[in-house]
C-alpha positions in Angstrom: 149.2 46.1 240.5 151.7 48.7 240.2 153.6 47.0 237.3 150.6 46.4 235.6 149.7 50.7 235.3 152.9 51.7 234.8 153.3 51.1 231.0 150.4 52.4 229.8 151.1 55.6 231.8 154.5 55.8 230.4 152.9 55.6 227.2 150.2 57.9 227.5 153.1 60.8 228.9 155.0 59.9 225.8 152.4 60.6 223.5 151.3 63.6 225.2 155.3 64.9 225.2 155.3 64.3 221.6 151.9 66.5 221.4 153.2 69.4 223.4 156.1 69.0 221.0 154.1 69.5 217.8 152.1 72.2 219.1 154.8 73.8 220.3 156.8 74.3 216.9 153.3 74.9 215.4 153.0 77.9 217.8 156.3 78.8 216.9 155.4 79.1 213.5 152.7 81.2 213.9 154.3 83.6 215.9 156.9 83.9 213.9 154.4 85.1 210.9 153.0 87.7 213.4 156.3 89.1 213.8 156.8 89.1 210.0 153.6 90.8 209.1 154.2 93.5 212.0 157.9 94.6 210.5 
C-alpha cells in the first residue's frame, strides 16, 4: 500500500517545490521594483 502512495506524493512535493520556486523569484522581482521606486 505504501509503494503504491509514495509516487504520486513525491510528485505532487515536486511540483509544489517548483511552485514555491516560481513564486519565489516572482516575489523577488517585485520587491526589487519597490526598492527601485523608493531610492
Amino acid at each position: 500500500m505504501q509503494k503504491s502512495l509514495m509516487p504520486p506524493f513525491k510528485e505532487a512535493i515536486e511540483i509544489f517545490e517548483r511552485q514555491l520556486v516560481v513564486l519565489f523569484k516572482e516575489l523577488l522581482e517585485v520587491l526589487r521594483e519597490e526598492i527601485d521606486f523608493t531610492r
